[in-house]
N, C-alpha and C positions, 0 to 999 in steps of 0.2 A: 633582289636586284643584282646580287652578287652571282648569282647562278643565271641568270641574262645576262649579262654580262660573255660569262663562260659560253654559252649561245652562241651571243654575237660572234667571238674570235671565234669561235668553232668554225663558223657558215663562211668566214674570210679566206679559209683555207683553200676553199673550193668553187666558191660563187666570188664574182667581183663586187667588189667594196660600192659601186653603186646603187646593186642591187639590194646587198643587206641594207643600207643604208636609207635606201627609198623603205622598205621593209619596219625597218625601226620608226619610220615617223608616220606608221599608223596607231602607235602609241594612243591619242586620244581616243579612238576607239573603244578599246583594252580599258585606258578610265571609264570613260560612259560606262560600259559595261560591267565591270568593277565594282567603279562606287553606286551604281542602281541596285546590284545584287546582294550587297554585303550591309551598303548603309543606306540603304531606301534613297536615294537621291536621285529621286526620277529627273533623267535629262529633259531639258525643253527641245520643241517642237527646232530652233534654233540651234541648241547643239548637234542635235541630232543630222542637220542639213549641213553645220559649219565642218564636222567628221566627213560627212561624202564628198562634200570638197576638197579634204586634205588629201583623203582616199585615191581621190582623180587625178590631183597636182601630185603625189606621190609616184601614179603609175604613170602620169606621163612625163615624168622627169628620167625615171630608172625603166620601164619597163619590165617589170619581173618574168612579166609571162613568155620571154624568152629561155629562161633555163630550162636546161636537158631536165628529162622525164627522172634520167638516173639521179640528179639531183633536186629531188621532189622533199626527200625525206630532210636533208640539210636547212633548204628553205624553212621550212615545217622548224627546225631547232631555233632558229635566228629567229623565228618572232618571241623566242623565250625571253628577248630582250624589250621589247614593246609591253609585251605582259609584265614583268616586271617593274617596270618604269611606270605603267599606267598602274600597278597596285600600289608602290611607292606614293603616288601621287595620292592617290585613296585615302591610303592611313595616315599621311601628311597630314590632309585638310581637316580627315572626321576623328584623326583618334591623336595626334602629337598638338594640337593648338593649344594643350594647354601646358606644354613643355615649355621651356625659355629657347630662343632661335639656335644659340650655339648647342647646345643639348641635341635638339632634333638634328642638327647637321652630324654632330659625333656619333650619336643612334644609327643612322642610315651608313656612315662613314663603315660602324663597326661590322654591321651587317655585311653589308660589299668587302669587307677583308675576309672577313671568316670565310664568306660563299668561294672569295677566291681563292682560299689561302691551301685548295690541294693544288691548284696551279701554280703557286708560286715555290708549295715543299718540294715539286717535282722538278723545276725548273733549276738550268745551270745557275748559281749564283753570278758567277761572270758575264750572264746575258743579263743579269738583273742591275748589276751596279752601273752608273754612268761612267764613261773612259777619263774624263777630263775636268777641272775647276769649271769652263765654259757651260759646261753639261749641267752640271750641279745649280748653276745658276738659274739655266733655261727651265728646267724643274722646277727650284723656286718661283719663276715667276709665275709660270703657267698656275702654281699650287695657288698664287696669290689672285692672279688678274683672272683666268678662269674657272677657278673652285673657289676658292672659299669666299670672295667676296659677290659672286654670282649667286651663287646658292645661298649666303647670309641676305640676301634681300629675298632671295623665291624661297625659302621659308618661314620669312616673315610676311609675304604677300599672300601666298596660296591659300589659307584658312581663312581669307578676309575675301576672297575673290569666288571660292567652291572651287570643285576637283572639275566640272567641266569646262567651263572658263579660264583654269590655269593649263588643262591640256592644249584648250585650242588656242591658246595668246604664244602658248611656249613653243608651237610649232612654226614660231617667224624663223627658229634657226634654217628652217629648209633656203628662203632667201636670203636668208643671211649668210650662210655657208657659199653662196653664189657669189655675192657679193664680195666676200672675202678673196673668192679666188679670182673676182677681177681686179679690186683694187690691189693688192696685193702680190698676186702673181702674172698677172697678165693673162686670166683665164678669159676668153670671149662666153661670154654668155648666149645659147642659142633661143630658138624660138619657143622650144620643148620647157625650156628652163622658165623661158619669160612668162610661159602658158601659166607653167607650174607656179612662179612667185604670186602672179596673179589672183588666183584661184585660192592662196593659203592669206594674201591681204583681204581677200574677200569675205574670205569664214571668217578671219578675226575682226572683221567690221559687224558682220552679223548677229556677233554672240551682244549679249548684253547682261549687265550685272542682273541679279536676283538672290535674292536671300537662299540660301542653302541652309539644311541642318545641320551645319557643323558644330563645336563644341563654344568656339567664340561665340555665335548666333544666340547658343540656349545660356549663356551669361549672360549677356545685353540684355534679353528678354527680363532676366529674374531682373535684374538689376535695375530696371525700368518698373518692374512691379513691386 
């Protein structure tokens, strides 16, 4: 995850932030395909449709297939970020459920430092610290209100829900990120966008629970027998 990451800022250098960004939330995809090839977990006929939805709402919100030919290869690096996040999701569901919730988040945590941590030996230390007490705070909270306590529920939900169902439920952030920049900043919302939120409430109405083999699934089991 750490090294998608490194990706992601990569592609930011040179393509616009909405293009990687539509880019990155073909993420469930990357699951489907992931968790099918590594832990048998064949998507349903439903995941598989609620994916070309996101697919659709993705390109028509960003449009990718406008960037230059020259940057074909860049594009190509930024989905190192989708891949990662949909195999994260993978070993979430089929190989950490039987970890404790705080565990698994330090696990992933430790992963994404080390992946990043030649960008950070390289990096001025002066661009790394914040300037001010204000700063320091804004940090905290962000550490508080959207990590740790976001991720302390979605990895105690995702093993109970399977790796294709929590790709496609976790991809509301597309209209929620819209969202945010209307109530919040005063972003108008266009058509393109509203096509797009549409299309991502659609796949996630579509999907439905189903038992997965995840690692919680085959304890119930015995546990019953």
């Amino acid at each position: 995850m750490g090294l998608g990451w490194i990706g992601y800022v990569t592609a930011l250098k040179t393509l616009p932030a909405s293009t990687v960004g539509v880019l990155y939330m073909t993420y469930p995809v990357f699951t489907l395909i992931i968790a099918w090839a590594l832990f048998a977990d064949t998507p349903t006929r439903r995941a598989f449709l609620a994916s070309g939805l996101i697919i659709l709402a993705a390109i028509i919100a960003g449009s990718p297939a406008s960037v230059p030919f020259e940057h074909i290869p860049t594009l190509l690096i930024s989905l190192a970020a989708p891949f990662g996040f949909g195999f994260g999701i993978s070993v979430l569901v089929h190989r950490l459920s039987r970890i404790a919730p705080l565990a698994r988040i330090a696990s992933v945590s430790l992963g994404s430092v080390l992946g990043l941590l030649p960008l950070m030996l390289s990096a001025d230390v002066s661009t790394l610290l914040p300037d001010g007490q204000s700063d320091w705070v804004l940090i905290i909270g962000i550490g508080l209100v959207t990590a740790l306590v976001p991720q302390l529920v979605y990895t105690i939900c995702s093993p109970l829900i399977g790796a294709s169902q929590t790709a496609v439920v976790g991809s509301i952030e597309l209209p929620t990120m819209f969202a945010v920049g209307f109530f919040a900043f005063g972003e108008a919302i266009t058509t393109a966008q509203a096509i797009a939120c549409a299309l991502v409430l659609g796949a996630i109405a579509i999907t439905r629970s189903r038992v997965t083999r995840t690692v919680t699934t085959v304890i119930a089991k015995e546990e019953k027998t």
